[in-house]
N, C-alpha and C positions, 0 to 999 in steps of 0.2 A: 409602555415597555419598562420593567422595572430589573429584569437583567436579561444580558445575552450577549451578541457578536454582530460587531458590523465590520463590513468590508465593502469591495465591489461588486464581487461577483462568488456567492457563498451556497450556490444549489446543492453541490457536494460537500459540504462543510460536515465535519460529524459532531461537532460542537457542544451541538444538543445532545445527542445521545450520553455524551460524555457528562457535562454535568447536572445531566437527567439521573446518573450512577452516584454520583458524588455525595449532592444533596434534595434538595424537596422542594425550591424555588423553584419559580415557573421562568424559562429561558430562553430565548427569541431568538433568530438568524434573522438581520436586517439588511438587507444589501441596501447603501446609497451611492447616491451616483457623489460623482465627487465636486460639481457645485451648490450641491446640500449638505457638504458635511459641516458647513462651517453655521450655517442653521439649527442642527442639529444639535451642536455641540454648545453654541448658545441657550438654544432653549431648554437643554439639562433636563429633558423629562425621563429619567431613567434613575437609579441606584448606583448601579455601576456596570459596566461593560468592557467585554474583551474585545479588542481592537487589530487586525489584520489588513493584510496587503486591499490598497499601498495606503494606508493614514497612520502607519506606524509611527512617522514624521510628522505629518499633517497635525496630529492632534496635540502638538506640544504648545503651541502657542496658548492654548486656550488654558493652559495647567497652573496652577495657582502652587503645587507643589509635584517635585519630580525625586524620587526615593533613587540609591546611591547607582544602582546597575542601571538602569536607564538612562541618569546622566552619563556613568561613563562607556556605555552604547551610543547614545542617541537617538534612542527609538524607547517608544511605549506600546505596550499591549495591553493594558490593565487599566484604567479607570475609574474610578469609585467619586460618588459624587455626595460630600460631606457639608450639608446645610448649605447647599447651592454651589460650593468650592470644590472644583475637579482637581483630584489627587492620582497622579501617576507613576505606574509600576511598569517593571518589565518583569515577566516570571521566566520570559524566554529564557533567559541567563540560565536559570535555574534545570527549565529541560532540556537544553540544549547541553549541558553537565551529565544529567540523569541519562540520555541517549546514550552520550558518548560511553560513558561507564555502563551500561547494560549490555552496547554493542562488544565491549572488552578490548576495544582499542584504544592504544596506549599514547599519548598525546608527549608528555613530559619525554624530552630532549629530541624531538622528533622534528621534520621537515612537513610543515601541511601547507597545498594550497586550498584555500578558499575559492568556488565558485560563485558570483554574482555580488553585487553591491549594495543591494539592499538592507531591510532594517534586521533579516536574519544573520547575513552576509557577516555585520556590526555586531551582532549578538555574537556568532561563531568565531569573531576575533579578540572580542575580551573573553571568551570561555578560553580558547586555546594558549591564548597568551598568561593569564592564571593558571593554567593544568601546568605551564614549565615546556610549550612549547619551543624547541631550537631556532625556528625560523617560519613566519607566516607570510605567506605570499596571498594576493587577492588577485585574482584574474576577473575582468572584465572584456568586453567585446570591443572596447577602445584603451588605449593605452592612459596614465596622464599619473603625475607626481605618487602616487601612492598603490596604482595601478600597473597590471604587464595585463599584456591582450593572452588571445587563446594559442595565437603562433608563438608567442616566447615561450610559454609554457612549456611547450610540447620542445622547442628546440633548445631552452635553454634551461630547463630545469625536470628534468627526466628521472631526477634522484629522488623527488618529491615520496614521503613516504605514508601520508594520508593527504586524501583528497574528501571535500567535505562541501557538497553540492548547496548553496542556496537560492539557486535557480529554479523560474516554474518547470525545467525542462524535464520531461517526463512524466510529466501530471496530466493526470486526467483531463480532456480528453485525447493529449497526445501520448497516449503510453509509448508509445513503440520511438521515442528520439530519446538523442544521451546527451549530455553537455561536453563530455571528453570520451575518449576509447580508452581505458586503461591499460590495452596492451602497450600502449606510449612510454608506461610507465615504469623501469625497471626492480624500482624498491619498493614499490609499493605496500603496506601492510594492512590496511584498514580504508572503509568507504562510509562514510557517515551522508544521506540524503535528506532535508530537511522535507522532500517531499511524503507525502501519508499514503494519497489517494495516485497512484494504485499502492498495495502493504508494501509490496518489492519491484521497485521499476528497474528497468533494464541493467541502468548503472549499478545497483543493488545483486541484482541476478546475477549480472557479469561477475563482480565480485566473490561472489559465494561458489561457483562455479569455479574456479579459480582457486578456490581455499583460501581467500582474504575475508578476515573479519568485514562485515560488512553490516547495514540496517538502515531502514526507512525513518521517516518521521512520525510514524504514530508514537511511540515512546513518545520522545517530546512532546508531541501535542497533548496526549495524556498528564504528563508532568508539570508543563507550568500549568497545565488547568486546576488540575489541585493547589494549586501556590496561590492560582487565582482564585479558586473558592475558597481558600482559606483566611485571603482578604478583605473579597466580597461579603463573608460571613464574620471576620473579626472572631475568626477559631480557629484549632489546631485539630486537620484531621487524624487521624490514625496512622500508626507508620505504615500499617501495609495497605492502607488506603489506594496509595499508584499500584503496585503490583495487582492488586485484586480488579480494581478497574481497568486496569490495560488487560488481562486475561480476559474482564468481562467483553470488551469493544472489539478486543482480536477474534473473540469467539463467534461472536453476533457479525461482523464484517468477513471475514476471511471463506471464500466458498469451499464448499464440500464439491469434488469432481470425482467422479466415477472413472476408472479406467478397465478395459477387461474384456475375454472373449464376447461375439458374437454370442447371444441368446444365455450368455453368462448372470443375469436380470439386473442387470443396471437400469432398466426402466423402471422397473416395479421396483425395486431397492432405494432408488432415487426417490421415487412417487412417495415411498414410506418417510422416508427423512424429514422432505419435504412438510408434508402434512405435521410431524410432529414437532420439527422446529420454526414452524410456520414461516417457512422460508422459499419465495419461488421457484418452480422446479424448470430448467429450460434440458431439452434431451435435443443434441445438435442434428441428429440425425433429423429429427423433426423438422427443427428449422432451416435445415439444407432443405426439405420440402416444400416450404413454407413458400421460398420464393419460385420456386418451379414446379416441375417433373419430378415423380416418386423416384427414390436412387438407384431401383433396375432399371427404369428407362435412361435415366442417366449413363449408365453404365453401359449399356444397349445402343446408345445414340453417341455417346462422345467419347466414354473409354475409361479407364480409372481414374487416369491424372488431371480429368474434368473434372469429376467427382473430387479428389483429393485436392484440387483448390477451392473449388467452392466449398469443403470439408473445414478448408484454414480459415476461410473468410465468417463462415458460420461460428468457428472456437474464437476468432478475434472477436467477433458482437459480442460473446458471452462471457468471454472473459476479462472482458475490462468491466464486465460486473460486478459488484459486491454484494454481499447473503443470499450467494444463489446454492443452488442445489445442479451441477451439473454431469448429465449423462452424456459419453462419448461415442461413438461408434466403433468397432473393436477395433480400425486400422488408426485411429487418432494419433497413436502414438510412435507412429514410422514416424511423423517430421520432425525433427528435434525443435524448430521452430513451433508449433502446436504447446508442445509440452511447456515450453519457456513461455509462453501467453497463458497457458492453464495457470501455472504458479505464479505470476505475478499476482495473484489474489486469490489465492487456491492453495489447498495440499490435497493430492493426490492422494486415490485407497484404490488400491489394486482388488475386484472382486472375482477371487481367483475360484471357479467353480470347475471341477475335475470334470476332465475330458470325457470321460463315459456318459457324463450329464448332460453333455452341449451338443443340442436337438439341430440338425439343420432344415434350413426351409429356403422356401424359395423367396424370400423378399430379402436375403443377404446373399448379391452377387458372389461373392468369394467363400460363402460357406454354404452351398445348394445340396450339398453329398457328403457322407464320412467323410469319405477319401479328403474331398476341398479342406472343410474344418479342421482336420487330424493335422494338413499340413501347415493351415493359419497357425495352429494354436504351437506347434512345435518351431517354427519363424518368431514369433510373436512374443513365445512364454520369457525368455531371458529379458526380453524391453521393459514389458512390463513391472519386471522384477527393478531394473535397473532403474525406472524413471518414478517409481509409488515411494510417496513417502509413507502408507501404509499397506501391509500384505493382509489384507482381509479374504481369511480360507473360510470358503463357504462348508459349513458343516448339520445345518437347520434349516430352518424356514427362511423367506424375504422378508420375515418382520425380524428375528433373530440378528439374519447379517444388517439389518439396515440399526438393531439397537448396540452391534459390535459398533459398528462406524461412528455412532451418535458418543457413545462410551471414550470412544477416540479423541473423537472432537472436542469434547467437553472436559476432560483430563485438566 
């Protein structure tokens, strides 16, 4: 191993992608368990290495030199191993700064708590307290000299006006849990989540939805990575180096979801994307199949609101996926819950093909007749409108609307 990342548990780590963009060195995800780290770190058979949950701490003992942000964090992510002598860095410092300021939330004279104690936790309390934050609270699950738990939080400090998560809570594979409810919170103005993987987890969503500045941890992970290959390589990359890379990782991770009538061709549209950004294609309607009865029998045997959970359970597998390419079924978008799982790793393209054009048949219970359809798509048409973060008007071919969408994406 001569660079990459080690941690515990790194299957979802994008790491590699990212400074696969960066530079040209060959870059490894290591998971060790944690009675070999200290093996490892002995035997120095590497260059240098980025370092994540939980050896953030772990790795100090073995450091022969620890550069100024690190010391005054207490945690390392960065590594470099110089004629057998391990030199540590934190670049966290640095994108946990870059986040914050991309997200556009304003730190300096403000009220944050911090979520979790960790070595981000440390990182998120020298960044905030440098920006000119008023007052930084750290919440933990137990109370004790430097700490308030999650009940005082909530009852005694309600004014808090960012909240800035370092918690695994809402990471992959628990998307769907939060660390706090922001409703809790009266002043709130900004959500900063140090989490990546899902782009926007619930606490994220909530926010945004909401109209509080808000944003995930890719930024950041993007950012110190550059800090780090700039170390790793003993060079200075380009200023718009993070920008272009973060575009790059957001494009290639972030799924493409189809929304839109009944026989509106979101399969075939889908199928087209797919193929050309070589990116898996799942249509949920399918996979509600997959595990049972075709969705007339469904409908036939248990009623719709069978159909419309098994429909939810179907959009949650798929959408806690990343570079996917996903097709919906025309009613996906009655749950508002459906739509909040589609975007947490997804933007929406509305394939809005005119009513004269949408054929009914008999394998879409609710659109078998004009008549059914006319009324679907007249219920239907404003949701649509309201939950797409693109209105893709079908006016050509399925390869046409499927190179609008890609045009979109790629922006």
């Amino acid at each position: 191993m001569k660079y990459g990342c080690i941690g515990e548990h790194l299957k979802h780590s994008f790491s590699k992608e990212i400074h696969n963009v960066l530079a040209d060195y060959e870059y490894e995800i290591k998971e060790i368990a944690k009675q070999n780290l200290d093996t490892f770190l002995v035997e120095r058979k590497f260059k240098a290495i980025n370092v994540t949950i939980p050896y953030k701490e772990a790795v100090i003992p073995h450091l022969s030199f620890i550069d100024e942000h690190a010391k005054l964090i207490g945690a390392v992510n960065t590594v470099v191993n110089k004629d057998g002598k391990l030199f540590g860095y934190n670049t966290d410092f640095y994108g946990m700064t870059e986040l914050i300021k991309h997200a556009g939330v304003t730190i300096k004279g403000k009220k944050v708590a911090i979520l979790g104690t960790g070595g981000t936790s440390k990182t998120a309390f020298a960044v905030t307290n440098s920006m000119g934050a008023k007052e930084v609270i750290v919440v933990s699950r137990k109370k004790s000299d430097k700490t308030i738990d999650y009940n005082d939080l909530i009852l005694l400090h309600k004014d808090v006006e960012v909240i800035i998560n370092t918690t695994p809570c809402g990471m992959y594979p628990n998307n769907y849990s939060m660390p706090v409810d922001i409703d809790d919170f009266c002043n709130l103005e900004g959500v900063i989540d140090a989490v990546y993987n899902p782009l926007r987890t619930q606490l994220v969503s909530k926010a945004l939805k909401k109209g509080i500045k808000a944003e995930g941890g890719l930024y950041m992970l993007v950012a110190q990575a550059v800090k780090a290959c700039e170390i790793f390589t003993d060079t200075t990359l380009p200023l718009d180096a993070l920008e272009k890379t973060f575009k790059r990782i957001l494009q290639d991770k972030e799924n493409i979801v189809l929304v839109g009538m009944p026989a509106s061709g979101k399969t075939t549209v889908g199928s087209i994307i797919s193929t050309i950004l070589d990116k898996p294609f799942i249509d949920t309607d399918v996979l509600v199949e997959s595990k049972g009865d075709k969705i007339s029998e469904i409908f036939a045997k248990q009623g719709e609101k069978a159909f419309r959970d098994l429909e939810t359970n179907a959009i949650c597998e798929a959408g806690m996926q990343t570079r996917m390419v996903i097709a919906t079924g025309g009613g996906a978008i009655l749950r508002q819950s459906n739509v909040d799982v589609l975007k947490q790793n997804g933007k929406l393209y509305f394939i809005d093909r005119p009513l004269k054009d949408l054929i009914p048949t008999d394998d879409r219970p609710l659109s078998t007749t004009r008549e059914a359809i006319e009324k679907r798509y007249n219920e239907r048409y404003d949701i649509y409108k309201s939950v797409c973060d693109y209105h893709v008007k079908v006016d050509g071919t399925a390869e046409q609307v499927a190179q609008k969408i890609i045009g979109e994406h790629t922006k």
